[in-house]
Each structure stands twice: as structure tokens, then as C-alpha cells.
KOLDOTI-219764 format. One line per field, with one value per atom (N, C-alpha, C): residue number from 1; x, y, z. Coordinates in steps of 0.2 Angstrom, whole numbers, padded with zeros to 4 digits, always signed. Each point is the difference from the previous one (the first is absolute). Example, Ala and Ser with C-alpha at 12.3 -4.5 7.8 and 13.67 -1.06 7.14 Angstrom:
<pts>
resi (1 1 1 2 2 2)
px (+0066 -0004 +0004 -0002 +0004 -0004)
py (-0028 +0006 +0006 +0005 +0006 +0005)
pz (+0039 +0000 +0000 -0004 +0001 +0003)
</pts>
This chain:
<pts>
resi (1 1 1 2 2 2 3 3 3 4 4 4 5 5 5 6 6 6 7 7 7 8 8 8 9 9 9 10 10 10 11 11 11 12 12 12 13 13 13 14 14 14 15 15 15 16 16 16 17 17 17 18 18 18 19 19 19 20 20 20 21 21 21 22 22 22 23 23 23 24 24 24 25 25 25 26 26 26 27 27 27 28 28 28 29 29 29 30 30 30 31 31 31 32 32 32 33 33 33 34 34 34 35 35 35 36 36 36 37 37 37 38 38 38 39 39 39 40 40 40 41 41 41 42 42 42 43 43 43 44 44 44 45 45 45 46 46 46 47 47 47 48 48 48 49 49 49 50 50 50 51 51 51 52 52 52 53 53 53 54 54 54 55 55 55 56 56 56 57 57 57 58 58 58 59 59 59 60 60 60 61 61 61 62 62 62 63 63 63 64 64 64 65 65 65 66 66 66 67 67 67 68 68 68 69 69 69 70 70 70 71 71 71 72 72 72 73 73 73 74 74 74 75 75 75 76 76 76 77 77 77 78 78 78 79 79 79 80 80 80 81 81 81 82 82 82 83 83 83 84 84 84 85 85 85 86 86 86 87 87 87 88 88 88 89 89 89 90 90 90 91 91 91 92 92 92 93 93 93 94 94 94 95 95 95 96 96 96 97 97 97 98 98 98 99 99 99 100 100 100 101 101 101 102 102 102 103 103 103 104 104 104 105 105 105 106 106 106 107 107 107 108 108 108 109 109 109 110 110 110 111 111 111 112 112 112 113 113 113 114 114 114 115 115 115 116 116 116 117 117 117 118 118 118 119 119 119 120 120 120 121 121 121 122 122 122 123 123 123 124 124 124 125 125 125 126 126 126 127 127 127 128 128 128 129 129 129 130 130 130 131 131 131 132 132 132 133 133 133 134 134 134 135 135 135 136 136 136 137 137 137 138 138 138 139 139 139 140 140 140 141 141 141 142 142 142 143 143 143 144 144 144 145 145 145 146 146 146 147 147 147 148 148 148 149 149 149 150 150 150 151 151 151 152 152 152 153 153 153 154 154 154 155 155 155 156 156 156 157 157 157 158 158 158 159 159 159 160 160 160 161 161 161 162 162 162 163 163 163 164 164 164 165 165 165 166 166 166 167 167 167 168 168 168 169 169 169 170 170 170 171 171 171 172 172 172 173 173 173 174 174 174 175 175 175 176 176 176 177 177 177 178 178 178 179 179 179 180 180 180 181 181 181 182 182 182 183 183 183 184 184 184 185 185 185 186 186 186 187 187 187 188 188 188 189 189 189 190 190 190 191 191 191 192 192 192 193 193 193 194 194 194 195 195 195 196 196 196 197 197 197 198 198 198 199 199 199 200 200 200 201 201 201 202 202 202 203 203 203 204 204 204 205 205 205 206 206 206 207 207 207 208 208 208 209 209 209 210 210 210 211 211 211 212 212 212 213 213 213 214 214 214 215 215 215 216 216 216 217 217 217 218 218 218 219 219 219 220 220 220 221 221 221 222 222 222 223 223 223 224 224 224 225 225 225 226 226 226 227 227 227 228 228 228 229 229 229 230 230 230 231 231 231 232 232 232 233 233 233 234 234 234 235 235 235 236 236 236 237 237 237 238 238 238 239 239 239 240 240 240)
px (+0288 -0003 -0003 +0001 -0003 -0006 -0003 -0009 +0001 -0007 -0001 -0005 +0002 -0002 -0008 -0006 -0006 -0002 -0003 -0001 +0000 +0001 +0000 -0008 -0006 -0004 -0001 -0002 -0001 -0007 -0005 -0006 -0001 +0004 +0001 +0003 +0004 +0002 -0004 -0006 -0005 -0002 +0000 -0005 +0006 +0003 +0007 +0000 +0000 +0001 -0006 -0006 -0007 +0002 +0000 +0001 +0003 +0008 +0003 +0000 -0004 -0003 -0005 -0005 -0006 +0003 +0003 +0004 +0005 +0005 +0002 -0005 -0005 -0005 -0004 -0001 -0003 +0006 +0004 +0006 -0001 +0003 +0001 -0006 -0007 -0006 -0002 +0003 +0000 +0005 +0006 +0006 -0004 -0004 -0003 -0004 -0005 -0005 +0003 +0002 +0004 +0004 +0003 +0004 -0005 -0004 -0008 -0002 -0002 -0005 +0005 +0003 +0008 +0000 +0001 +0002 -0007 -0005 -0007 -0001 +0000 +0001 +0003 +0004 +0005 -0002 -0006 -0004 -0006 -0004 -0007 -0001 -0003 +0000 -0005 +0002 -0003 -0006 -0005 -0005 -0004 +0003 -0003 +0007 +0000 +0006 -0004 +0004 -0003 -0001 +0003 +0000 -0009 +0001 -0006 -0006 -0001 -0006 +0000 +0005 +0001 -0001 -0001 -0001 -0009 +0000 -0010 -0002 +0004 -0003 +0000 +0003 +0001 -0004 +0000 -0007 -0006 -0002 -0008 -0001 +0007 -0001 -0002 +0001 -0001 -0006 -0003 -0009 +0003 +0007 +0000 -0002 -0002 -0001 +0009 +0000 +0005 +0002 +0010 +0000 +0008 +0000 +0006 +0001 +0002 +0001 +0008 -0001 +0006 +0000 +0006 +0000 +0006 +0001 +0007 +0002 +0007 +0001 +0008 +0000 +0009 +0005 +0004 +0009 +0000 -0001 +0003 -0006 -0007 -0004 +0000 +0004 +0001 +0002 -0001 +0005 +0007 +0005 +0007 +0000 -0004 -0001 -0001 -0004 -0002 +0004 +0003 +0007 +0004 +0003 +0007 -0002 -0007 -0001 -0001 -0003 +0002 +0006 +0003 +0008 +0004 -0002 +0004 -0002 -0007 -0004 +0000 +0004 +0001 +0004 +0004 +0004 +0006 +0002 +0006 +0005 +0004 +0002 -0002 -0008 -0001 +0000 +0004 +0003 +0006 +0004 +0006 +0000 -0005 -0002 -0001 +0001 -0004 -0006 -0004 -0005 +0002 +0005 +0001 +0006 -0002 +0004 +0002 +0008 +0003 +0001 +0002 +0002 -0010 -0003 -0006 -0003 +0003 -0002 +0004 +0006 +0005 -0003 -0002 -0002 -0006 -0005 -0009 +0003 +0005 +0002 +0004 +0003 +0003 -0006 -0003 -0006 -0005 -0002 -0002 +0001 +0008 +0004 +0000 -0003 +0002 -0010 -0002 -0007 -0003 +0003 -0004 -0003 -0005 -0005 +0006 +0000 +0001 +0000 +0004 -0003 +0004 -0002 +0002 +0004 -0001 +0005 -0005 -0004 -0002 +0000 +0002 +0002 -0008 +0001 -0008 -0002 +0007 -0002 -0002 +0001 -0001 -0008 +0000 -0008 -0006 +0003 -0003 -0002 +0004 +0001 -0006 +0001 -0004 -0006 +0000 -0012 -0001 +0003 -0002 -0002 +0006 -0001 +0000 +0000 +0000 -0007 +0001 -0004 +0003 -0004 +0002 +0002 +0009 -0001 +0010 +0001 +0006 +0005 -0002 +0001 +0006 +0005 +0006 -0003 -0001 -0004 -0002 -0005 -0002 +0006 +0005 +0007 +0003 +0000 +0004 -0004 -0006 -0004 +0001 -0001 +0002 +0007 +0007 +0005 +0000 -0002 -0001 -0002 -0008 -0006 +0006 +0002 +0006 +0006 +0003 +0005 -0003 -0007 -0004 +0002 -0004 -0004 +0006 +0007 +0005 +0004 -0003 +0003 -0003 -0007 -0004 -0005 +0001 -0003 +0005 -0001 +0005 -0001 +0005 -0001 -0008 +0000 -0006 -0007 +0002 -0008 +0001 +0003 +0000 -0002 +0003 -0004 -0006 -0003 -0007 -0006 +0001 -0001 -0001 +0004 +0003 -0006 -0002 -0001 -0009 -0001 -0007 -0005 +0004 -0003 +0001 +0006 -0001 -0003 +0000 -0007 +0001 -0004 +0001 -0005 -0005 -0005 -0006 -0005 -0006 -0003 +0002 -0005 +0003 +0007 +0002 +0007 -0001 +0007 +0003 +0007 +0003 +0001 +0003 +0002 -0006 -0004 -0002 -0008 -0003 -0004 +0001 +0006 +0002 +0001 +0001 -0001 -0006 -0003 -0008 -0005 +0004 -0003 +0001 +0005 +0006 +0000 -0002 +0003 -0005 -0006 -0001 -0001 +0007 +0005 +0000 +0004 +0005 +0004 +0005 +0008 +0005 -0004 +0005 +0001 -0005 +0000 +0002 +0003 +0004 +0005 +0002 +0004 +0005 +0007 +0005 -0006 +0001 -0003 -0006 -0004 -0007 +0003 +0005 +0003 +0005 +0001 +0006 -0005 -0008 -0002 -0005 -0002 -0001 +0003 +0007 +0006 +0001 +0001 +0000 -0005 -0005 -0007 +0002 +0006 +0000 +0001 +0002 +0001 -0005 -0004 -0008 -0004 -0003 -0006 -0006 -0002 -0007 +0001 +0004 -0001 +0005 +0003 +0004 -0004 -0003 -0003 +0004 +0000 +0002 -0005 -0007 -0006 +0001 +0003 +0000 +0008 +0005 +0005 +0004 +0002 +0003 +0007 +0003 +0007 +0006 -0002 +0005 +0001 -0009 +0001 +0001 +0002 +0002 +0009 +0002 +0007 +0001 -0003 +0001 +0001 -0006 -0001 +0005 +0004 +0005 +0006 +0000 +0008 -0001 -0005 -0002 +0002 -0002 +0000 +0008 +0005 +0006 +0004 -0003 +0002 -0001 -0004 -0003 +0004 +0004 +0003 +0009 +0002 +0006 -0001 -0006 +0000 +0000 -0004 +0003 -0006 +0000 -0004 +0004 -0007 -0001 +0001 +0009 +0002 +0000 -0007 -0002 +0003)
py (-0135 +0006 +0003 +0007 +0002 +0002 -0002 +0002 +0007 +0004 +0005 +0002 +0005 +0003 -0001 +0000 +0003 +0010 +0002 +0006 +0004 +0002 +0003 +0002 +0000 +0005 +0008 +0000 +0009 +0002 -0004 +0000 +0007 +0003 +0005 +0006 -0002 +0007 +0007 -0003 +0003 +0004 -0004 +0004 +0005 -0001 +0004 +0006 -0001 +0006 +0004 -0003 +0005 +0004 -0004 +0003 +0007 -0002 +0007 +0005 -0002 +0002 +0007 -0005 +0006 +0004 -0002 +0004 +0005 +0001 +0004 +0006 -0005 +0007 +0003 -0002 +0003 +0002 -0001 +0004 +0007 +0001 +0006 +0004 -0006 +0005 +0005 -0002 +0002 +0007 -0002 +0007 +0005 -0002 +0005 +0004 -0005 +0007 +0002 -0001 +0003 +0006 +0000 +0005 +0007 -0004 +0005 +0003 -0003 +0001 +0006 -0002 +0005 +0008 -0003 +0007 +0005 -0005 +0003 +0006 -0004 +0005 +0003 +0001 +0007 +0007 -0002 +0006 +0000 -0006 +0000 -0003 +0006 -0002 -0006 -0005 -0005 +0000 -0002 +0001 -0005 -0004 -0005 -0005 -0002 -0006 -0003 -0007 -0008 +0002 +0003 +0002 +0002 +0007 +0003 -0004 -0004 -0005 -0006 -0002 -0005 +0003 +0007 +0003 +0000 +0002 +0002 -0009 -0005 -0006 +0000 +0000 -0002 +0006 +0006 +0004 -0003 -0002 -0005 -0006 -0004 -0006 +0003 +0005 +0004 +0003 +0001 +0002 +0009 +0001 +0008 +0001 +0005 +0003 -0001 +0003 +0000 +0006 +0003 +0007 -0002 +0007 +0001 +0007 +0002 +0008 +0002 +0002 +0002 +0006 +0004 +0005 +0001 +0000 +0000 +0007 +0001 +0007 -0003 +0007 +0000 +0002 -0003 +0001 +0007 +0005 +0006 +0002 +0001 +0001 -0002 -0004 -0004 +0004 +0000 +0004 -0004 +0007 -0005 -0002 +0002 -0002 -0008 -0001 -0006 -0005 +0000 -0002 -0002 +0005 -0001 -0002 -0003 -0002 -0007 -0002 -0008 -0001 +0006 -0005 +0000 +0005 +0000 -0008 +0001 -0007 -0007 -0001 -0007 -0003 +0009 -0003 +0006 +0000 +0006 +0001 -0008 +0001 +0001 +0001 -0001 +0003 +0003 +0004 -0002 -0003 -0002 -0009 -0005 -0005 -0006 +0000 -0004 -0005 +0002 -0005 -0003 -0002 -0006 +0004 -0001 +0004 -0009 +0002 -0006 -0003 +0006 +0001 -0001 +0003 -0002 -0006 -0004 -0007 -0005 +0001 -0003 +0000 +0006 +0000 -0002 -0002 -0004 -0006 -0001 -0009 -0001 +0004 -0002 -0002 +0006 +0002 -0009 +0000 -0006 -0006 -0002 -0005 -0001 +0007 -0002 +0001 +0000 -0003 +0008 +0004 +0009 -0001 +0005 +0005 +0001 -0001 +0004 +0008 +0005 +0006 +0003 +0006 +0002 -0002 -0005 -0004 +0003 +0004 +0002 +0006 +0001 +0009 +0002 +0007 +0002 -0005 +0001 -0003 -0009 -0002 -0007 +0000 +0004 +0001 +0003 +0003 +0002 -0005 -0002 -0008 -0006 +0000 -0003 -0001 +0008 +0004 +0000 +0001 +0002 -0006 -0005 -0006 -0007 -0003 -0004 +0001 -0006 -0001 -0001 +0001 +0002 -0006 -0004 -0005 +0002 -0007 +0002 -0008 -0003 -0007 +0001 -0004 +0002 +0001 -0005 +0005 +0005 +0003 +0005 +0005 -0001 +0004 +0000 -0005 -0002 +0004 -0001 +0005 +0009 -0001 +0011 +0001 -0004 +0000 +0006 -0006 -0001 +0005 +0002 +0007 +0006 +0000 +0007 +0001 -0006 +0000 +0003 -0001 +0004 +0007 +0000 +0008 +0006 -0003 +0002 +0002 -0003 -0001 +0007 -0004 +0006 +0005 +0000 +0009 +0002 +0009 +0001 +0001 +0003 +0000 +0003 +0007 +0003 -0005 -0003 -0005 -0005 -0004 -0004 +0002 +0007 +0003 +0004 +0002 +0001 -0003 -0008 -0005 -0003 +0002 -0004 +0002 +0007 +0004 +0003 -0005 +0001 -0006 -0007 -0005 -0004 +0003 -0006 +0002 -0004 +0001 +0004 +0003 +0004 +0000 -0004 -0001 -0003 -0003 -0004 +0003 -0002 +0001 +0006 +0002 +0006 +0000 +0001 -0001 +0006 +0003 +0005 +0005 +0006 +0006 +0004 +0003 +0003 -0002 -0009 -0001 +0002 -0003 -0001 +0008 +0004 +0007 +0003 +0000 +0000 -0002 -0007 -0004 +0001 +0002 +0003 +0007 +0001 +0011 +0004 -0004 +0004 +0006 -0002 +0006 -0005 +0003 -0005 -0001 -0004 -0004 +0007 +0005 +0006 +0003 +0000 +0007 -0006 -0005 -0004 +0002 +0002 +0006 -0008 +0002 -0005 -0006 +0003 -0004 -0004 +0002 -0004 -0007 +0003 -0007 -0005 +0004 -0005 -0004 +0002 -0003 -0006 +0002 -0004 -0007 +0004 -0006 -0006 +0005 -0007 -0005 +0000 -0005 -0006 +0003 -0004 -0009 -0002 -0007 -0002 +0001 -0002 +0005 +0001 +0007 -0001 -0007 -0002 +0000 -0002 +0002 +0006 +0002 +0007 +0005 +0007 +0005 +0005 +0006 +0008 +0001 +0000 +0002 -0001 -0006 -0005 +0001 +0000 -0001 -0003 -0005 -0004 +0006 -0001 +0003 -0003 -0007 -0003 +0004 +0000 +0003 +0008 +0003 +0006 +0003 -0008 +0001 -0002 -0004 +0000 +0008 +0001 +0009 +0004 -0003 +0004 +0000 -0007 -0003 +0001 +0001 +0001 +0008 +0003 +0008 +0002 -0005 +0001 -0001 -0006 -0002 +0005 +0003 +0005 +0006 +0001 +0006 -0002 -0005 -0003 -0003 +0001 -0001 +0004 +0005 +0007 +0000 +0004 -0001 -0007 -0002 -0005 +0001 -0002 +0001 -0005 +0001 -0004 +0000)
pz (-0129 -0002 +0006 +0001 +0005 +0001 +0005 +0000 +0000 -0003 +0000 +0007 +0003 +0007 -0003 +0005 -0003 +0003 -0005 +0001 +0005 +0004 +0007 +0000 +0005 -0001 +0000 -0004 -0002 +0003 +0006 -0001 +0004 +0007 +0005 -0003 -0003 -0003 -0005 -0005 -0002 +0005 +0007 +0006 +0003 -0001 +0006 -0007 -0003 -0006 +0001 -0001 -0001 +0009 +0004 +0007 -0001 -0002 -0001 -0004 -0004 -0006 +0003 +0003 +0002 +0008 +0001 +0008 -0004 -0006 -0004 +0001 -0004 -0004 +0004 +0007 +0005 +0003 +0001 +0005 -0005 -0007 -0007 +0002 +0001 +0000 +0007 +0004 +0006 +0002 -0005 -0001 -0005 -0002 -0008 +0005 +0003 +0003 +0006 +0003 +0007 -0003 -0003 -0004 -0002 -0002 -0006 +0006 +0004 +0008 +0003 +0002 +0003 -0005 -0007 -0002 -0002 +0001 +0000 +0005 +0008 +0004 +0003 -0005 +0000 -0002 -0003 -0005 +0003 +0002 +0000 +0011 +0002 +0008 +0001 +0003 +0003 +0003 -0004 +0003 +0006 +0002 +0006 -0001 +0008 +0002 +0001 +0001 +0003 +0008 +0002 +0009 +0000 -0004 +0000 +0000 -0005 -0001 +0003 +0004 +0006 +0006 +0003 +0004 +0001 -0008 +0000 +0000 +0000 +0001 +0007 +0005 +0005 +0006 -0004 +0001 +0001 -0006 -0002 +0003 +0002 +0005 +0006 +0002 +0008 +0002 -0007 +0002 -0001 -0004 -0002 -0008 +0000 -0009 +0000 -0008 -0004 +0002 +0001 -0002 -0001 -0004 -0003 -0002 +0005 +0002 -0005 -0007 -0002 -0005 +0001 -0005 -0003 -0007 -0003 +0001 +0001 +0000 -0004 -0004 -0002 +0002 -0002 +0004 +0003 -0005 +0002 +0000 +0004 +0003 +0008 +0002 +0006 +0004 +0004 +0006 +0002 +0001 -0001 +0008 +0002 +0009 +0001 -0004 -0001 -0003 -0006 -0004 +0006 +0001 +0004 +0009 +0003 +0002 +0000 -0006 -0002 +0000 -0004 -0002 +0008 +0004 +0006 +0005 +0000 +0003 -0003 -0008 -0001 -0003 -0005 -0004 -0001 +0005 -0001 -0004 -0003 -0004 -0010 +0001 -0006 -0006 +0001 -0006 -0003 +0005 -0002 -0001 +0002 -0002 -0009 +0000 -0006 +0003 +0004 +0001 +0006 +0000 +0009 +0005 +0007 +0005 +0001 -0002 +0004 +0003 +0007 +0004 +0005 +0000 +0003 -0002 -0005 -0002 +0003 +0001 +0005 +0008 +0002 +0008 +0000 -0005 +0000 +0001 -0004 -0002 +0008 +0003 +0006 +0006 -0002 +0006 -0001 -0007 -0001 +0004 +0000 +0003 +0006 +0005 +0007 +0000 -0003 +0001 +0004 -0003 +0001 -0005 +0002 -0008 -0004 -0006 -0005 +0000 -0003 -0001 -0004 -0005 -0002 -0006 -0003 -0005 -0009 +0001 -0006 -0002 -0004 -0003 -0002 -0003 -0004 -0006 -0002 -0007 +0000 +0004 +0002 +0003 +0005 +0000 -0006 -0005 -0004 -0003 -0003 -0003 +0000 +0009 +0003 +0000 +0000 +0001 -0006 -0005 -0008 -0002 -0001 -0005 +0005 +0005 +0003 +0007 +0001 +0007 +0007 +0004 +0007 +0005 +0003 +0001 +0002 +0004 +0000 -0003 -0005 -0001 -0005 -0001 -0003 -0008 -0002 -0009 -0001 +0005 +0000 -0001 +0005 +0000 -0004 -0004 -0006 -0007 +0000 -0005 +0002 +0005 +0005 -0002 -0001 +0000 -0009 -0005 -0006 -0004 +0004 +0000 +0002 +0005 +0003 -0006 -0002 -0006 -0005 -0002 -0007 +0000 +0008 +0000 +0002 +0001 +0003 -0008 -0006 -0005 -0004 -0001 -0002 +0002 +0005 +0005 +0004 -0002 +0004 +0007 +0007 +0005 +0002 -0003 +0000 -0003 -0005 -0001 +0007 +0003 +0004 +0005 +0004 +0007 -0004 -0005 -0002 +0003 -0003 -0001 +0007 +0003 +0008 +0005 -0002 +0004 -0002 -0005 -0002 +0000 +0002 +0001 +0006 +0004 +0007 +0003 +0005 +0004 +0007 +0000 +0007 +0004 +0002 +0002 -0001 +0004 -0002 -0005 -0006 -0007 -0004 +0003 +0002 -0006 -0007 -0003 -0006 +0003 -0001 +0004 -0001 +0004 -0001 -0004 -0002 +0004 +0001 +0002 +0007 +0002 +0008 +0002 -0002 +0000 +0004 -0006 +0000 +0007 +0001 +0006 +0005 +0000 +0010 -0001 -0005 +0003 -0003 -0006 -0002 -0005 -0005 -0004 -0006 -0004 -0007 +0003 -0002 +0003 -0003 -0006 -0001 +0005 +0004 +0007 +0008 -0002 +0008 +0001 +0007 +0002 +0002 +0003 +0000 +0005 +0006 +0005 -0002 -0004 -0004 -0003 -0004 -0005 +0003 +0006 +0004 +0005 +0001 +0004 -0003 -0007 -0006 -0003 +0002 -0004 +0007 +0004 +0008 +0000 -0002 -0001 -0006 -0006 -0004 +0000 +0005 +0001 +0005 -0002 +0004 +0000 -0005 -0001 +0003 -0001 +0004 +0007 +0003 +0007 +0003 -0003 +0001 -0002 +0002 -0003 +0002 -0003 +0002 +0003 +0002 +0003 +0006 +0004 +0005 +0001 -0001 +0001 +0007 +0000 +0007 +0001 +0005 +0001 -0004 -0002 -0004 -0009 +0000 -0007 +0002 +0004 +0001 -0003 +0004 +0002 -0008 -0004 -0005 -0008 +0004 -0003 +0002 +0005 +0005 -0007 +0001 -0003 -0007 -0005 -0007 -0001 +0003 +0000 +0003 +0001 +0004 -0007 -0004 -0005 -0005 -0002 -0007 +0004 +0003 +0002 -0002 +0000 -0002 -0006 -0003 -0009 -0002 +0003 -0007 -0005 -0004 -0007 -0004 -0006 -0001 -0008 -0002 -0007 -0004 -0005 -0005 -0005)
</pts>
């Protein structure tokens, strides 16, 4: 007669089950409000980033007060000086895009390889992505959550929300975040009344605002106002 096997143990399996269990319900819960979050600010403007408030920490470690120099202004209150100076300065294709240039993601990934600075491997809406709902870093999850965050907002805002949005909360100087603030600070006007040369000379600070200024401008950041305003003359108006 044949023995009978004894029970295999079941004791691990409870635990592997609860495990996937609560990583389910936390992955689901994570899809629920990301989604909520996203199509919230679609309608309701962003009232403070993580950048911002990790800026006013690193202020206060310094022995500086707190600031946060910002003023919201809407789309079609903006000067189109302004618009079409971003798009020329960081994202030319962004009209025609769904969120990733993958061709300038190809020449980061190269530039990466031979052990160059990285540059220009992120669209607006990537950047958007990043100032809104994310923290400031360049660690691959971080990149894999910015990827994720661009797919949302790509989904559910349109062009016109994304450069709104783009252009009312990066940063453009020490304590300094938006057009409308950075306006104010370098010329002394609204971002309605920047004539080409103000917004091309604005958008050239964009990749390093704290040490790049309009006030001060190096011959580099010149040549960059040069090449942006060579660019917003080969773009043309800007069809939303």
C-alpha cells in the first residue's frame, strides 16, 4: 500500500498572499489619487511645489527669511513673447509631441555614455510633471514617476494647460517662481508687456535661474538670448 505524501507546508504562502495583497491595494490607491490629483489641477492652479518649500528650507538653513516671489497669471493674459520664448528655449517640438522628445532623449542617453553633461532630454511637459507633482533629483524613480506624471497630464490637460502651468511655477530665480514674478524682478513690468528680447533673455536663464540672471547677464547667457529669439522667429505663431 502506498504511503501517503505528508502535507506540503502552507505556512509562507498566507504571508506572500497578504504581501500582494497590500502592494495591490496600494499600487490601485496610488492610480486613484494620481489620477484625482492630475485632473484636479487641470481646473484648480497649483498653489505651492515641493521645490518651492525645499527652496524656503534651504533658505532658513542659510540664515535667509523665507520667500516665494509668485503671481499666477492666465494663458491668454500672458504675453505671447513669453510662450513662444519657452517653447523656442526648451521645447520646440511641443506641440507636436505627446509628452517625450525622442529624439533629444536619444542624444541625453548618448551624451550620458561618453560621460558628457546630459542636456536637453526633457520636454515642457516633463518638466511640468516634475515642478508640480514630484521632487527635485535626478535618481531613476524619480524618472520613472516624471515619466508616469507627463503621461497623466498629457492625457488630461491640454497643450494650453501644460505651458500655463509650465510658465507660472518654474523657477526663474532666487525665491523667484514664474513669468509674471520674474517679470516684475528683471524689468519691472507684467510678463503681458515683455517685448521678444525680455522673454528670450528670461527663457536663457531657464537651466540654471539661480545663478544665471537677466540683471547680470554673461556673454554666454547672451548668445543664448541670441539663439532663442533666432528660434521664435522660425516658429512663427504658436497654434493651440
Amino acid at each position: 500500500m502506498a504511503k501517503k505524501r505528508p502535507p506540503q507546508s502552507k505556512s509562507k504562502n498566507p504571508l506572500f498572499k497578504k504581501i500582494i495583497n497590500i502592494a495591490s491595494k496600494v499600487f490601485l490607491y496610488f492610480l486613484f489619487v494620481s489620477v484625482i490629483w492630475v485632473v484636479a489641477y487641470r481646473f484648480i492652479n497649483p498653489p505651492l511645489t515641493l521645490l518651492m518649500a525645499l527652496r524656503n528650507i534651504e533658505r532658513k538653513a542659510d540664515g535667509k527669511s523665507f520667500k516665494t516671489e509668485k503671481k499666477w497669471v492666465d494663458f491668454e493674459d500672458m504675453s505671447n513673447n513669453m510662450k513662444r520664448a519657452a517653447v523656442s528655449a526648451e521645447d520646440q517640438l511641443f506641440l507636436r509631441h505627446l509628452g517625450f522628445d525622442m529624439k533629444a532623449i536619444e542624444k541625453a542617453f548618448a551624451s550620458n555614455a561618453k560621460g558628457k553633461k546630459v542636456k536637453g532630454g526633457s520636454t515642457i511637459s516633463q518638466q511640468t510633471a516634475k515642478n508640480v507633482f514630484l521632487w527635485p533629483g535626478r535618481s531613476w524613480i524619480r524618472k520613472g514617476f516624471e515619466a508616469y506624471f507627463t503621461l497623466l497630464i498629457e492625457i488630461f490637460w491640454s497643450k494650453e494647460r501644460i505651458l500655463e502651468v509650465y510658465l507660472n511655477v518654474i523657477e526663474m530665480g532666487d525665491g523667484i517662481y514664474g513669468a509674471e514674478a520674474a517679470a516684475q524682478e528683471y524689468y519691472g513690468k507684467s510678463c503681458v508687456k515683455l517685448t521678444k528680447r525680455q522673454a528670450a533673455l528670461i527663457a536663457a536663464c531657464f537651466p540654471n535661474p539661480r545663478r544665471w540672471t537677466p540683471k547680470n547677464a554673461t556673454p554666454y547667457i547672451r548668445h543664448r538670448q541670441y539663439l532663442i529669439l533666432r528660434n521664435m522667429n522660425r516658429l512663427g505663431p504658436l497654434d493651440f
